[in-house]
N, C-alpha and C positions, 0 to 999 in steps of 0.2 A: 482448535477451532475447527468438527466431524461428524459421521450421521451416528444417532443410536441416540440415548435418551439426554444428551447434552445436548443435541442439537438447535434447541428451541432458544435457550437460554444463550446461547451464542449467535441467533441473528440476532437478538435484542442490543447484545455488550459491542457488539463492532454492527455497523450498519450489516445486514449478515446477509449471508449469500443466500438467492434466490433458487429453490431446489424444484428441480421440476419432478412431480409425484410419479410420471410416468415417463420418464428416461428407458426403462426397460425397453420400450415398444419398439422391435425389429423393425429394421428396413421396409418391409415391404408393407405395414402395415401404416408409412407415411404416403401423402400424396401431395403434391403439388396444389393450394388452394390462389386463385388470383382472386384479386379485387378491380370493381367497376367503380371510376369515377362518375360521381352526379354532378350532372349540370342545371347549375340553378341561373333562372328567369331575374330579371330584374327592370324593376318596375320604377317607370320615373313619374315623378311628379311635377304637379306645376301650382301656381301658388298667383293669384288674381291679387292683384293690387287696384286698391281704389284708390281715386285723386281727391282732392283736397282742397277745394279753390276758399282762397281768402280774398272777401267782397270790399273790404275795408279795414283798416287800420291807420294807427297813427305814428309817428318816428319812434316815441319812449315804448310802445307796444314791439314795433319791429328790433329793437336795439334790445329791448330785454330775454326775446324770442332767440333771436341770434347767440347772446349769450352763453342761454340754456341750450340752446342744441351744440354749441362750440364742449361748453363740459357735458354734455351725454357726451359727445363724439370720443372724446378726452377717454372717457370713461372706458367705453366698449373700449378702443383701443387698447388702452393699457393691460385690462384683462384678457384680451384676445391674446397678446404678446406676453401677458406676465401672467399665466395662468394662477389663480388660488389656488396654495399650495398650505394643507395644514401638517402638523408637527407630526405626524407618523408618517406623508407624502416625504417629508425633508431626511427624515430619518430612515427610510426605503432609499434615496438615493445615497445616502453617504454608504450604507451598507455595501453597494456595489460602484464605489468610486475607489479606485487604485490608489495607493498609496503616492503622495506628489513629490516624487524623487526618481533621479535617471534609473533604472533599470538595473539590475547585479548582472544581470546576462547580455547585456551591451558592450562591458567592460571588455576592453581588445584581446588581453588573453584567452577569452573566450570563444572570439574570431578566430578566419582564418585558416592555420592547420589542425588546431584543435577541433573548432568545429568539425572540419570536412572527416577530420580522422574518426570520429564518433559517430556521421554519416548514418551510414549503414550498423545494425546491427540487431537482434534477437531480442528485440524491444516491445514482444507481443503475450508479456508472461502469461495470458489466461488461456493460449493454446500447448499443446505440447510442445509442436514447434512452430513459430511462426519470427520475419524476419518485417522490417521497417524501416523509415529513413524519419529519420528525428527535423518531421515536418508537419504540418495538420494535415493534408491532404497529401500521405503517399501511394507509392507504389505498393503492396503487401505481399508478401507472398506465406504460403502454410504447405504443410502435410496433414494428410486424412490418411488412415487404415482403416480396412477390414478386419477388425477383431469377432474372433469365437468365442462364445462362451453359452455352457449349457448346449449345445449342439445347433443356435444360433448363430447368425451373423449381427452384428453391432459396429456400427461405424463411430470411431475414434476422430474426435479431434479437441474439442475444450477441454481442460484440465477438469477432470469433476471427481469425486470420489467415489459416485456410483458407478464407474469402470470398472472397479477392483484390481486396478493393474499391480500385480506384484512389487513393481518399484519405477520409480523414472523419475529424472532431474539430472543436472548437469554435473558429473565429477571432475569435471574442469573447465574451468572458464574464465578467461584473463578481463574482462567486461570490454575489450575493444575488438581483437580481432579475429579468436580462435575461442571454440568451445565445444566441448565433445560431451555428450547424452547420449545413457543408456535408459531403453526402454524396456521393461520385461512385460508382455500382455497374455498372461495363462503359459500359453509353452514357445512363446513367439516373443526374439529380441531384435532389435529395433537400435540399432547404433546411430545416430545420427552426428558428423561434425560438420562444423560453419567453420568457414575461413575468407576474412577478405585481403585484398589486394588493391595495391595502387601503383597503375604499371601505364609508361610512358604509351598515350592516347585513350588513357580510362577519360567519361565523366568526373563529376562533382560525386566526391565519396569516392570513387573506385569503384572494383568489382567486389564481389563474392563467390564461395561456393558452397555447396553442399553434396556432401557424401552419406547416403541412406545404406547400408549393411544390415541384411535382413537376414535373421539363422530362428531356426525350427529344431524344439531338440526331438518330437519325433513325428515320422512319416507315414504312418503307417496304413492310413485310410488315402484313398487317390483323391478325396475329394476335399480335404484340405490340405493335399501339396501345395496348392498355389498359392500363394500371396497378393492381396491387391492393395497398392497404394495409391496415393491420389495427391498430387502437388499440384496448386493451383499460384497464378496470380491475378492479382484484384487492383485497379489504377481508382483511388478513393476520388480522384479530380472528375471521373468518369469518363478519361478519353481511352478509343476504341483501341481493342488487343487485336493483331494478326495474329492466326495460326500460318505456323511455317511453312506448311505440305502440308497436301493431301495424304498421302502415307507418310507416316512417321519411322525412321530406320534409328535407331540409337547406340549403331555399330561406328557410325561415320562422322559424331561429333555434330549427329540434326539439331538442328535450327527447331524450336520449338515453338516460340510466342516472340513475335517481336513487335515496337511500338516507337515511341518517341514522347519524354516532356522535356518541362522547361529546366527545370532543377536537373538532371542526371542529362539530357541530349537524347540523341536517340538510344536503346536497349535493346538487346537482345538474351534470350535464351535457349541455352543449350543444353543437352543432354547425353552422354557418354556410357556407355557397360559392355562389357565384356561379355554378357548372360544374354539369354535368348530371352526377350523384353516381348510384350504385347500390349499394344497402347493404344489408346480410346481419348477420348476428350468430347468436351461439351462447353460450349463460350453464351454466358448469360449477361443481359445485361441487367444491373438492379445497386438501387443506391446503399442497400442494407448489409453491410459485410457482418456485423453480428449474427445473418439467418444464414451464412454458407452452410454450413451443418445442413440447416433442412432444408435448401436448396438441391446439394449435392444426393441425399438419401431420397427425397422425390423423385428425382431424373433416375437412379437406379430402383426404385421402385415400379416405375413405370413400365422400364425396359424390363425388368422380372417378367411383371405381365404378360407384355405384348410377346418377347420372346422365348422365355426362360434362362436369359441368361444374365449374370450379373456385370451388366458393364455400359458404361457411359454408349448415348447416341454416336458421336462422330458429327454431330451438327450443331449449329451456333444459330443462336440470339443476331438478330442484324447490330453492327457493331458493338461487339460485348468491351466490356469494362471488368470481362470477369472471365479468363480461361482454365477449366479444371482438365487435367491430363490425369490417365488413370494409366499405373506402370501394373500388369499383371507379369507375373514369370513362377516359376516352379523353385522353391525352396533349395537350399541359401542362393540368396544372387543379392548383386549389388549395383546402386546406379549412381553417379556422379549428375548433379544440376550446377550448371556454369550461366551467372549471370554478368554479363557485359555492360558497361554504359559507355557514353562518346562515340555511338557506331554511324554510320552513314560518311564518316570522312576517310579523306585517303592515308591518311597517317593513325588509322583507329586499331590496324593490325588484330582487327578481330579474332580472325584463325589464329593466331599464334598466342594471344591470348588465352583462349577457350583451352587448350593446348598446355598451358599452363595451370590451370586449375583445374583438369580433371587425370585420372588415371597415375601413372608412377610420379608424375612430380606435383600432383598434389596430395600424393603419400607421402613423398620427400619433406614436403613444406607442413604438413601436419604432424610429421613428426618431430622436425624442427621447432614446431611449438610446444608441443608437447612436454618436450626438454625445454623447453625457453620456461613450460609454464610449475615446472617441478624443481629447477633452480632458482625460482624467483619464492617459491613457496614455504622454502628452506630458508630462505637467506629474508624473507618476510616476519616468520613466524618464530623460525630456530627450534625447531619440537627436537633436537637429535638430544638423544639422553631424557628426554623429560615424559615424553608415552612411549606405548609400544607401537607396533606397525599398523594394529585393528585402528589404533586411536588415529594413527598416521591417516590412513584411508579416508576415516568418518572428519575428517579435520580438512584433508582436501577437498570433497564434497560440499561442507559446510561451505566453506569459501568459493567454490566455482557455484552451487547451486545460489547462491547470496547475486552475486555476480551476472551469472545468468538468468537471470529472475527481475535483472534492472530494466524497466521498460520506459517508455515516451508513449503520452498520454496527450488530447486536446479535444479542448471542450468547454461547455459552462455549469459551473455548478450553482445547483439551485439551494437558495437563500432562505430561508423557513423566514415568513411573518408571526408580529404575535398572534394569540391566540382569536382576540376580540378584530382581527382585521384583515381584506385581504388587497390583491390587487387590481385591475381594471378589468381585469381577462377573467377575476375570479378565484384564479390561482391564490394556496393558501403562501405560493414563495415568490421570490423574486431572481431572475439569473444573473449569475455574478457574471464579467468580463469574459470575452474568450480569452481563454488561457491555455501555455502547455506546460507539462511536468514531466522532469526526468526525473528518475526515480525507481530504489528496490521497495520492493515488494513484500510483503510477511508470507503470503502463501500462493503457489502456483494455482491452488483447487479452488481455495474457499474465500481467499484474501486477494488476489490478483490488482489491486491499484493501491494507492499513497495511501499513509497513517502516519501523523505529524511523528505522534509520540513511539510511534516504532519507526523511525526514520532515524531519529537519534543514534540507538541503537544500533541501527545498520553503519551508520556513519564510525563507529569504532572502531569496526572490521577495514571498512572502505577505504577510511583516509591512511591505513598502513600498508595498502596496497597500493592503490595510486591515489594519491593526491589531488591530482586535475580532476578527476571523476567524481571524487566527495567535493570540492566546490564546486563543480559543476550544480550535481543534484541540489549541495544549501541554497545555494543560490537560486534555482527556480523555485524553491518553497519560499523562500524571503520577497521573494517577486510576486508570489500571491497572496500580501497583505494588503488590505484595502485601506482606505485612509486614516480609521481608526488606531490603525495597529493591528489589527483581526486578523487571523489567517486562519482557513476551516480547516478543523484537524480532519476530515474525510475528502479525497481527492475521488467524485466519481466523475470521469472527466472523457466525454465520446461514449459515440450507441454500445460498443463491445465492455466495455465496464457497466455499464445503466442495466445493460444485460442478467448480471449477475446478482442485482440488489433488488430486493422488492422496495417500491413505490413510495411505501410509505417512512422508509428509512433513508430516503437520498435528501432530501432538505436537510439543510445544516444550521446550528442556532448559532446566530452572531453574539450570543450573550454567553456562550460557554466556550471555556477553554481545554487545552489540553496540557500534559504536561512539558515545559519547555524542556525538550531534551537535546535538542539541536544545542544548547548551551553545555552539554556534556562530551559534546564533538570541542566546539571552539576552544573553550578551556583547554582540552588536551592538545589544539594546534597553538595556541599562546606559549603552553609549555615547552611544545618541542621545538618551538621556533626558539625559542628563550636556550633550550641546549642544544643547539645547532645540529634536530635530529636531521634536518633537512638540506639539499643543497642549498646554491645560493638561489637561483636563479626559483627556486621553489618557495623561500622562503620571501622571498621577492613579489611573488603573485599572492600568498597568503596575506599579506601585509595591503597589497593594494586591494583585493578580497573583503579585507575586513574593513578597510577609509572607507570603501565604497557601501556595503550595509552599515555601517553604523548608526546611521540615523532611521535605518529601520530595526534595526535590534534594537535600539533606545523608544521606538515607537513601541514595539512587542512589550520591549519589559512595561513603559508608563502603561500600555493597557492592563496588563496582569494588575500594578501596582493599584490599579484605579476601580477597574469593574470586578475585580476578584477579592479586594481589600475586606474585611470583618467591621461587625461595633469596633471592637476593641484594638488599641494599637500593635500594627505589629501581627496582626490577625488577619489570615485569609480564607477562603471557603471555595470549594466548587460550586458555581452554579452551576442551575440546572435540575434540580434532583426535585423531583415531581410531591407539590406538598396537598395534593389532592385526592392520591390515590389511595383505592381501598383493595386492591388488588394483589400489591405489593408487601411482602413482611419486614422489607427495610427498604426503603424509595432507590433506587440506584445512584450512583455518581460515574455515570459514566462518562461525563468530563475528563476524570480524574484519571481513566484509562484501566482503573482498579475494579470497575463496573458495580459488582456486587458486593464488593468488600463491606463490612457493614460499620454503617454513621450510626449519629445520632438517629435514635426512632421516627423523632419529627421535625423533619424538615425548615428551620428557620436564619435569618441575617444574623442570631447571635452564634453561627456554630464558627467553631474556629479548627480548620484540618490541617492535623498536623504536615504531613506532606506535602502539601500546597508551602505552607510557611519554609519548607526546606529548600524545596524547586525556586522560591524566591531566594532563599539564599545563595544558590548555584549560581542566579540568574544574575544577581547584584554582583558577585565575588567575580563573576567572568566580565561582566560590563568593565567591571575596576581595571581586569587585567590587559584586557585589550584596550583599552586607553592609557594603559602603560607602554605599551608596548606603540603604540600609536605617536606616543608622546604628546597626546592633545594636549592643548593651552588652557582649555574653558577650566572650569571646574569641578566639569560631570564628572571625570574621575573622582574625585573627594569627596562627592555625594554619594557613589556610587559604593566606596569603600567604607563609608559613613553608616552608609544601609546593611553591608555587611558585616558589620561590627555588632551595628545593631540584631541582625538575626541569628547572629551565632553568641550569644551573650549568651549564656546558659544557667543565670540566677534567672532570666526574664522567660527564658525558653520552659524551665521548670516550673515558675509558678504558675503559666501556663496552660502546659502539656502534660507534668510530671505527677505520678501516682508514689508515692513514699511508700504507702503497704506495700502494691506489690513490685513495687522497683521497675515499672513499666511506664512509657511515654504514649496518651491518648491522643483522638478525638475528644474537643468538646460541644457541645447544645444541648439541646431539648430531649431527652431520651428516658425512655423507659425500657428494662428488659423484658416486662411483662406484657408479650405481644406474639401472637398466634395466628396460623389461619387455618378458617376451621370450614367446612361445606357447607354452603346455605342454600337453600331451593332458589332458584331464580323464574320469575316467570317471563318470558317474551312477548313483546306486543304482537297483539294480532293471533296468539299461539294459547291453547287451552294444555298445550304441557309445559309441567314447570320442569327446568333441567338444573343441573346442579355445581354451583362453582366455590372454588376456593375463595373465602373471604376473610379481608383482615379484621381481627379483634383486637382491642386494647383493652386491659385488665386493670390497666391502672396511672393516673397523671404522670404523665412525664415532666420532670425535671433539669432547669440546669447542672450539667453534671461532666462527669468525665464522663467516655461513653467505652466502657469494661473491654475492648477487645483486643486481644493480643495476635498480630499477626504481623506481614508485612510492615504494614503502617510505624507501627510502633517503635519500627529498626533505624526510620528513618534519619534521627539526630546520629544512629551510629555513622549511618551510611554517608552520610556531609562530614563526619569526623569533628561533629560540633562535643561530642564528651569529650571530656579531658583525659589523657592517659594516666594519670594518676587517680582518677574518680573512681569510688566506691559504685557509681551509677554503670559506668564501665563494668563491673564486674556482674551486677547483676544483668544486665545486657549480656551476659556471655552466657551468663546461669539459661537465663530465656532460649538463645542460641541453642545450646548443648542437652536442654533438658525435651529428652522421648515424648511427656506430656503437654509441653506445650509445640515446638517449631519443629528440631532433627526426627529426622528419619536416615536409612542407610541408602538414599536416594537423592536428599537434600531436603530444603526446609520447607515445611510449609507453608501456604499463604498466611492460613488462619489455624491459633492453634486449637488445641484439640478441648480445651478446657473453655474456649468459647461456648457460649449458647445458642450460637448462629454458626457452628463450623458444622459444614458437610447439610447446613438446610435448605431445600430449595425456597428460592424467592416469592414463585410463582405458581402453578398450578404446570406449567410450562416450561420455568424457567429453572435447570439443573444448576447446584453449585458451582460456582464457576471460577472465584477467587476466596474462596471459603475453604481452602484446602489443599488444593492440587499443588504441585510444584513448578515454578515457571522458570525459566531461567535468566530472565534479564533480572529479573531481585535476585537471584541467588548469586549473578553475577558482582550486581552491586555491593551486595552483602559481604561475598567473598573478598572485592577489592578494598574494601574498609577494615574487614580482618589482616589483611593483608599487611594495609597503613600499622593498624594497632601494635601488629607482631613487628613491627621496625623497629616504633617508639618507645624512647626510655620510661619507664613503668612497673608496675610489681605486676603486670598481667600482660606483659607481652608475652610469657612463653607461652602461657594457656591460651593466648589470642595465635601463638605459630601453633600449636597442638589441634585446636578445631579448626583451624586453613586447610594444613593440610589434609587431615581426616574427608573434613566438608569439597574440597579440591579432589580429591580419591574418588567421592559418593557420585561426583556430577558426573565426571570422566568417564567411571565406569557404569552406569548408568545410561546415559546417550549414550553410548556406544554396542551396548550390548542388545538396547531395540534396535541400533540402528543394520545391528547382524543379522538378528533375528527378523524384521521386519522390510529393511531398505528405505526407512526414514526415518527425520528426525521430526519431532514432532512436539505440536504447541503446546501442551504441557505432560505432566508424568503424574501418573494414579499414586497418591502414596499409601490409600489404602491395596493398594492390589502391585505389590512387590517392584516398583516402581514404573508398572507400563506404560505405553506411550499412548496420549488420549487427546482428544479433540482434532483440529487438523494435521491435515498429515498431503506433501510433506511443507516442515515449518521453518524453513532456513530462512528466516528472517531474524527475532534477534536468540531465538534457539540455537543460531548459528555461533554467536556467543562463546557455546565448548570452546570454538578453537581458542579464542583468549585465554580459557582459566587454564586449557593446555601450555600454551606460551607463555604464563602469568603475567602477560600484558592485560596493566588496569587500569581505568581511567583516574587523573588525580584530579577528585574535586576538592 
């Protein structure tokens, strides 16, 4: 998900990240622009009432009179209070009505020390680095650099791909209290670690630190010896920051910015190094923390000017809300930030504190983690004998950068209306609830907030790390279902995410789904609670976890079962996929999370997809199991097993899904393959030139049918382990697998195979293939853990089902690992036409992160 000629086609498939055309544009070429509020007049009116004298009447006159004005009165009344309200008014409000059940983030394991201990932490994945307290309105704090390149200066701080930073991401990161990133930018590396602390007279959360390690591998021009950094903090409630001094000394453990709120007490900051330091600052006050970037680049643009030289004022906004300190020094040097809370009391031991988190003993205590975080990694994963050391590396990374990438989010997401309607204000959506989300991330650059259906995913990795952190996260996504059962597969949630998406991609459809993959987590915690992977006391909160959603994973699944449901029994569809367009040479389903993979030609209620029909199966077998394990009384369990029986029946699944010729499981609807797009003049109104666009043609009626394509999709009765191990169908599943013409490569399978008529076409004029070929890793994962199963069970094809595991297990391995040498990412998917390289976003430790499982041959059992 990257720039080059894929990029168009990837903001389309994930609401896609907003690229600014002219990111290039040096510092000095920004300026500071403000805006003038208008004051507008208002004009009162008044409104002459005439009287009304009545000269005569009679009692039956007056008593009828009275009457009728008692029901007018009646009347206005009731509509004044009970506004008319018609069926799309009604259906606007249930859309943004919460789900009517207590809270999963209420639940008291939640409280507490957990809470507090999750506090603080690197919960701002769309900066390189940036730090937050898991509240709507915190405290924030970032680093900015002066990056070179081309014999420019460029100022660093959103994760973007038009940096070109060599590499950066976290090679370690425990998700609570230590985490260490390396940054490589042209010949400039960039160490940054986070470490908190909770020491007797900290606030709420404790303390923090950070330690910035800045090395140059050369020196050789005077006027890029120096290095400029820039750590700011930002209080989102708006109250005012002190600077410490007037000069700043940061030999003596100076006092930097200090303040006071209500959550952490009062706070301080400090600042610690060894190196001869030069510091500057500039304190702004502004409600916009998404604009620091061009905040911070105006103020040094400005100063360019007037002085020539590159560095902050030294003067402040009347009380800022926003303090940026600029560290200049001379190549390598290093600086310690020491953030305190609980200060102003006599028992707050500040100094002795500060004292503690910087210099030898917070090298002691980092390294202490370090080893806390390489013997947990080992004893997590168990790779010893199973890769080698390269894969060792690229395995720790996956996992710390997965980890470090977990952020807290708050905000409201806006509600798309239909098409024929809008709302009072005009607006084509409605805003859902505030709400906040903890949550990893898919990509630090391009994806930086929630994705239902890579959430799941994530959660594979997470809940074998810590436990409390995967329920954590299920549980805020389960908390944002609205009463329906709805929950929006896209979280853009606060101005610093809204940032990153263009406009027309942030409304979310309440009529489309995503895949339930959160049901691929719980399954695997049913299980291991079932083999006592867990403590007690662990197994203990998963169980009270699960009483507690239940009745909203039973609202989830009835909404799939209902607004997802086909004509046909037993039949389901993504909605959503646009039956209008002329644009498009197969409509999308980007519901489905498959985006482009290609359906039926033409869009209608009789299509039946096959992978939707599996994900209910996943969804029905996990409901069962967690009501076993629940030991519910009702009956939902036996419905629920009932339904599973039902969709894994494989006479009902084939007649179907299933294609005899070629031994492959479809899509079905309305489809033709005779369908092209071809240039047609277009003329613009208002405009005497015609210009020229891709337009769809059809050759010829579409028919109910199977719809021919062999890819992903097709795998998926393997991947539920609804074939039989003894089945003939089984075999040729494998045939498919293993055969160079259709899926394998020596990199792993493709989406779509190659005997497709839609592999490798672009969709749009715009839109580059996207799951028409490439290689992803959460299906290869899938795939791989269903070969896995096969190669168990007793069968005349388990051994050729163990022969392409491991084969297919070798290709992935080595594969991510060898861009991840060559390159220093891992990445959202892999070229199969061009020797496996790593394409689209980058880097992509969301469920690319994945490798480490096929490493560990830890696999989910659905």
């Amino acid at each position: 998900m990257m720039a080059g000629s894929n990029s168009s086609s990837r903001r389309i498939a994930r609401t896609r990240v907003k690229h600014d055309e002219n990111e290039d544009s040096s510092i000095s070429n920004r300026n500071i622009t403000t805006q003038n509020n208008n004051i507008k007049n208002r004009n009162q009116r008044t409104k002459n009432r005439d009287l009304i004298r009545i000269r005569s009447f009679d009692l039956k006159t007056l008593l009828g009179f009275c009457v009728l004005a008692f029901l007018v009165i009646v009347f206005v009344i009731y509509h004044l209070v009970t506004p008319l309200v018609n069926e799309d008014e009604v259906q606007k409000l249930r859309v943004v009505t919460p789900f009517p059940a207590p809270r999963i983030m209420d639940l008291p394991q939640f409280q507490g020390e957990h809470k507090e201990s999750l506090y603080w932490g690197t919960y701002r994945p769309q900066v390189y680095f940036g730090v937050r307290a898991r509240t709507p309105r915190s405290l924030i704090a970032g680093l900015m650099w002066i990056g070179v390149k081309d014999g420019r200066y460029f100022l660093r701080h959103v994760c973007q791909d038009s940096d070109g930073l060599n590499t950066y991401g976290w090679t370690r990161h425990n998700g609570r209290d230590y985490g260490n990133q390396v940054i490589v930018d042209q010949d400039v590396t960039l160490t940054t670690s986070f470490l908190k602390s909770k020491e007797i007279g900290s606030g709420f959360g404790g303390d923090w630190a950070v330690r910035i390690d800045a090395q140059k591998e050369k020196l050789d021009e005077e006027i890029w010896r120096t290095g400029h950094l820039f750590f700011y903090l930002a209080d989102e409630e708006g109250n005012s920051l002190s600077v410490g001094r007037e000069r700043i000394d940061s030999r003596d453990g100076s006092l930097f910015a200090s303040s006071s709120r209500k959550d952490v007490g009062g706070w301080e900051l400090h600042l610690v190094s060894e190196d001869n330091l030069e510091i500057h600052y500039s304190g702004f006050k502004t409600p916009h923390m998404h604009n620091l970037t061009e905040l911070v680049e105006g103020t040094l643009g400005v100063q360019a000017r007037r002085t020539g030289l590159l560095q902050l004022p030294d003067i402040s906004d009347h009380s800022p809300n926003v303090l940026v300190f600029q560290v200049s020094a001379k190549f390598p040097f290093k600086t310690d930030i020491a953030f305190v809370s609980g200060t102003g009391l006599k028992s707050s031991r500040v100094e002795e504190r500060v004292k503690i988190l910087t210099g030898n003993p917070l090298s002691s205590q980092l390294s202490e983690k370090e080893k806390d975080f390489e013997e947990k990694y080992k004893r997590c994963f168990n790779l010893t004998d199973k890769v080698d050391s390269e894969s060792m590396i690229v395995g720790r990374a996956a996992i710390g950068n997965l980890l470090g990438g977990i952020g807290y989010f708050y905000g409201q997401s806006k509600i798309a209306l239909p098409r024929d309607s809008s709302s009072k204000s005009g607006d084509n959506f409605v805003p859902y609830w505030p709400a906040e989300l903890y949550t990893a991330v898919p990509s630090l650059s391009f994806f930086p907030r929630g994705f239902l259906w890579d959430e799941g995913f994530h959660q594979l990795l997470i809940w074998r790390w810590d436990i409390r952190i995967c329920l954590d996260i299920i549980g805020h996504w389960l908390d944002l279902m609205n009463i329906d059962g709805w929950i929006p597969r896209e979280q853009i949630l606060g101005s610093e995410a809204l940032s990153k998406v263009p406009e027309e991609f942030v409304p979310q459809h309440p009529t489309n789904a995503n895949p339930p993959t959160l049901f691929l987590v719980l399954h695997d915690l049913v299980r291991s609670t079932k083999s006592n992977t867990f403590t007690a006391s662990e197994s203990k909160e998963i169980s009270y976890f699960l009483d507690r959603a239940f009745t909203r994973l039973e609202a989830w699944f009835q909404w799939f079962n209902t607004t997802q449901a086909g004509k046909d029994a037993s039949s389901y569809y993504w909605h959503g996929r646009d039956k209008e367009t002329t644009r498009e040479l197969n409509p999308k389903s980007l519901s489905s999370g498959l985006d482009d993979y290609p359906r039926a030609s033409h869009p209608t209620e009789q299509e039946r997809h096959l992978d939707l029909r599996c994900w209910m199966l996943l969804a029905a077998d996990s409901m069962h199991s967690i009501s076993e394990l629940l030991e519910r009384k009702d009956n939902l369990g036996k419905d629920y097993k009932a339904m599973a029986e039902l969709l894994s029946n494989v006479d009902i699944l084939n007649q179907m899904h299933f294609d005899n010729v070629s031994g492959a499981y479809f899509d079905f609807g309305n489809h033709t393959e005779k369908v092209r797009l071809r240039w047609q003049e277009m003329r613009t109104s208002g405009s005497n030139y015609a210009g020229r666009e891709l337009v769809r043609e059809v050759l010829e009626t579409p028919k109910l049918r199977l719809v021919p394509h062999i890819g992903y999709v097709s795998l998926f009765p393997l991947i539920m382990r609804i074939i039989p191990p003894g089945s003939w169908i089984l075999e040729k599943q494998l045939d498919l697998i293993s055969n160079k013409s259709t899926l394998w490569t020596d990199y792993g399978l493709r989406s779509l195979a190659k005997t497709s008529s839609l592999y490798m076409k672009r969709n749009t004029e715009h839109d580059a293939p996207y799951w028409r070929g490439p290689i992803w890793m959460n299906m290869n994962y899938l795939i791989l853990s269903a070969l896995h199963h096969y190669s168990r069970e007793d069968g005349p094809y388990s051994i050729r089902a163990k022969s392409i595991y491991g084969e297919l297990r070798e290709n992935l391995i080595r594969n991510v690992v060898n861009n991840y040498v060559k390159t220093g990412y891992l990445w959202e998917q892999y070229d199969q036409k061009n020797k496996g390289k790593g394409k689209g976003a980058r880097p992509f430790t969301g469920w690319t992160a994945l490798v480490l499982l096929i490493m560990s041959e830890s696999f989910a059992e659905v």
